[in-house]
C-alpha positions in Angstrom: -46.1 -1.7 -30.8 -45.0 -4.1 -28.1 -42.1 -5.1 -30.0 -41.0 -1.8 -30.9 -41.2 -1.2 -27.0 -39.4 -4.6 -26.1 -36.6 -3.8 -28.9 -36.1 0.2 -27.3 -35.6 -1.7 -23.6 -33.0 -3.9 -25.4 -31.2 -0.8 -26.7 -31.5 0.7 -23.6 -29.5 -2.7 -21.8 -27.1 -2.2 -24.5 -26.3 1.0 -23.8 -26.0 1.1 -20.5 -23.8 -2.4 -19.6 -21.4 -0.4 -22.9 -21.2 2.5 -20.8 -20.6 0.0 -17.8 -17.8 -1.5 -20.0 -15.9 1.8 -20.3 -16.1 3.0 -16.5 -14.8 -0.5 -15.9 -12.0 0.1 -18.5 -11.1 3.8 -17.1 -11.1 2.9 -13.5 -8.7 -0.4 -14.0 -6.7 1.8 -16.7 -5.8 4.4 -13.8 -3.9 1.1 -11.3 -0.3 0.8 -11.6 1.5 -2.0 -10.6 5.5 -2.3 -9.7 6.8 -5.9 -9.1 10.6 -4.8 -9.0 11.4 -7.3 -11.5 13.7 -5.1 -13.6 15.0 -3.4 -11.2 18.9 -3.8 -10.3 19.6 -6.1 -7.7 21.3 -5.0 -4.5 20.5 -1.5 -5.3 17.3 0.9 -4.1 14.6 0.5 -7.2 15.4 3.8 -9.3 12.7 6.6 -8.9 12.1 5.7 -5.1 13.2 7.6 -2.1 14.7 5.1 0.4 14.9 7.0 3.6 13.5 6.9 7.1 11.9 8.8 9.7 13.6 9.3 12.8 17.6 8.4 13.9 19.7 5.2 12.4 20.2 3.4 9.1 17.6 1.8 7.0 18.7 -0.4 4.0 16.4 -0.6 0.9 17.6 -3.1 -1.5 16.3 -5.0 -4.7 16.7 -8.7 -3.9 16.5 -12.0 -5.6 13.3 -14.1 -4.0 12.4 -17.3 -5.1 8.8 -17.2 -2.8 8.4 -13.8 -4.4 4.2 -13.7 -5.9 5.9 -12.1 -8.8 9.3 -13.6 -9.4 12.0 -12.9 -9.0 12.8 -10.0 -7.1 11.3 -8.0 -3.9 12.4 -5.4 -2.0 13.5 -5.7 1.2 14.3 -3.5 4.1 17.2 -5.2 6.5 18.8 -2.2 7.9 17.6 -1.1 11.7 16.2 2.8 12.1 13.1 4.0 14.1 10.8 3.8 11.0 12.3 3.0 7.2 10.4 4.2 4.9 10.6 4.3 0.8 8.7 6.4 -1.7 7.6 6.6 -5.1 8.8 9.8 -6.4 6.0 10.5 -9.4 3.3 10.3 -7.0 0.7 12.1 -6.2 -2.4 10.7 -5.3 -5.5 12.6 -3.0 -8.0 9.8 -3.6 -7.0 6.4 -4.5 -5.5 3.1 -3.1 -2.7 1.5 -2.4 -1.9 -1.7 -2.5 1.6 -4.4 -1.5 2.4 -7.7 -0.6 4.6 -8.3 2.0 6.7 -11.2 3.9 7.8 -10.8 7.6 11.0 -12.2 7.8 12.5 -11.3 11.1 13.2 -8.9 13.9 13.7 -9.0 17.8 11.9 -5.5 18.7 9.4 -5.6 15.7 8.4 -7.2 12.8 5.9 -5.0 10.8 5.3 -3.6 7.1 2.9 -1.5 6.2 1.8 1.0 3.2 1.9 4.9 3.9 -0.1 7.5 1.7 -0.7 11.3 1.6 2.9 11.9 2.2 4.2 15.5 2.3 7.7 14.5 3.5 9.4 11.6 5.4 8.1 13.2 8.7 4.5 13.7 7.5 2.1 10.8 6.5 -0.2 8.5 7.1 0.9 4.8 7.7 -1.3 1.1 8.3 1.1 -1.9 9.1 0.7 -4.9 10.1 3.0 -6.8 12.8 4.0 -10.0 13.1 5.4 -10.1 16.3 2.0 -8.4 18.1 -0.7 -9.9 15.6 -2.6 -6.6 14.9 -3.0 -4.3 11.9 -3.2 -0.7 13.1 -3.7 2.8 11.6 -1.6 6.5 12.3 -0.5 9.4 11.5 3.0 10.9 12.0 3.3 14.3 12.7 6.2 16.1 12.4 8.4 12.6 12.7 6.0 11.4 15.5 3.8 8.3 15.0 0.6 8.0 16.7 -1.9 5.2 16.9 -5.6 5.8 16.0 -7.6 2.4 15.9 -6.1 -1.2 16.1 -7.8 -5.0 15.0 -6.2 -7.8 16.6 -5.4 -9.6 13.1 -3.0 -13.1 13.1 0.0 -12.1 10.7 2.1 -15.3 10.2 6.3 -14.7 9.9 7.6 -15.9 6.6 4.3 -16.4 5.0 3.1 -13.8 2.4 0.3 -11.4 3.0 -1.5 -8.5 1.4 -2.6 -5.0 2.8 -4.3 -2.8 1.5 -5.9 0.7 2.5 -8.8 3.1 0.3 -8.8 6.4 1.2 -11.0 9.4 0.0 -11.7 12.4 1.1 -11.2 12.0 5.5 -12.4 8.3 5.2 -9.5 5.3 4.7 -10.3 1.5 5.0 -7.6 -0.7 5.6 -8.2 -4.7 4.2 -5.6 -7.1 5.2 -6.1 -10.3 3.3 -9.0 -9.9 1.6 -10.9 -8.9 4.5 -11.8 -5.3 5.9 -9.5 -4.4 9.0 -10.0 -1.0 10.3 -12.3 1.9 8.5 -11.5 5.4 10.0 -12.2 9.0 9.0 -9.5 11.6 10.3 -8.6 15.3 8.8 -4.9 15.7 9.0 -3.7 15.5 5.5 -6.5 16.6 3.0 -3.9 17.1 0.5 -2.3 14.7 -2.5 0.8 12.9 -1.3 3.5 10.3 -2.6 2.9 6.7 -1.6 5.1 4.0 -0.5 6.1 1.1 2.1 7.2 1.7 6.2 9.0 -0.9 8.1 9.8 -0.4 11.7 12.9 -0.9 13.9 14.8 -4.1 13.1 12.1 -5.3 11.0 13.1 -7.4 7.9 10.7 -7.3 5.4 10.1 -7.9 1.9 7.3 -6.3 -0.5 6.4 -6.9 -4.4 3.6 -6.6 -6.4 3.1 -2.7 -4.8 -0.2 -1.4 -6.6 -1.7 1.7 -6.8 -4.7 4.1 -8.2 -6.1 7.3 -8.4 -9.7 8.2 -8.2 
């Protein structure tokens, strides 16, 4: 009887750490991951919007990089507007994460990338970045083209070194983790809906991303 009982918790193990197996399987099946590597160089990638909220001239371009994590190409913003911005057009994502590497590379007024998420338009979103130039990773939401700051960590963010940020957001909760560790966690009600996600610049900012990741939940 014992080993009939002993056998029947073993099943039981089985089972369960199988059922484990395939949660695992469907939650890592649902990331995407876009390194830019086939993607023409000295053009915008293809499916993105490159755009920008606010007046003056951002410049999204494919580029060769021989630091890149993934070689050989990034993309990089090196064109000066109040806030670049560039989307992926198939998105839609409520719950989820999102995911890039980035590399500050230079800029006078600012030098800060970031991820955005929940994006109705190029005026509506939220946006984390972190900025080389100030050493902080910090949290918004723009509004009808108008950013505004909602919590801030004081976070050193080396130029010309690369770095990963990251933010999880479900339902009015988002957590933002900037190399490996958690930065800000905040819970706000603005955007409740699905929305594109992409990567922000600021200003003169020149920046360069790869390795942009992304899931639903």
């Amino acid at each position: 009887m014992l080993g009939i009982m002993i056998d029947a918790v073993a099943l039981i193990g089985v089972v369960a750490l199988a059922r484990v197996d395939r949660l695992t399987t469907s939650a890592a099946a649902s990331t995407e991951m876009v390194s830019f590597d086939n993607a023409t160089v000295g053009q915008p990638p293809a499916g993105w919007t490159a755009t920008r909220t606010g007046a003056g001239t951002a410049k999204w371009t494919i580029e060769r990089d021989e630091s890149a994590p993934s070689k050989p190409n990034v993309l990089k913003q090196s064109g000066v507007a109040t806030y670049p911005v560039c989307f992926k057009d198939d998105t839609s994502i409520k719950d989820g994460f999102v995911e890039v590497k980035f590399k500050p590379i230079s800029g006078k007024e600012d030098q800060a990338g970031g991820v955005v998420w929940r994006l109705k338009d190029t005026n509506n979103y939220y946006v984390a970045r972190a900025n080389a130039l100030g050493d902080n990773v910090t949290i918004y939401h723009t509004i009808n083209g108008r950013r505004t700051e909602k919590k801030r960590a004081n976070i050193k963010v080396a130029s010309n070194m690369w770095h990963t940020l990251r933010v999880d957001f479900a339902g009015n909760h988002f957590t933002v983790t900037y190399d490996g560790q958690k930065a800000i966690d905040w819970d706000d009600d603005t955007f409740k809906d699905a929305g594109k996600i992409g990567v922000w610049t600021k200003a003169d900012s020149v920046m360069v991303f790869d390795d942009f990741s992304y899931g639903a939940r």
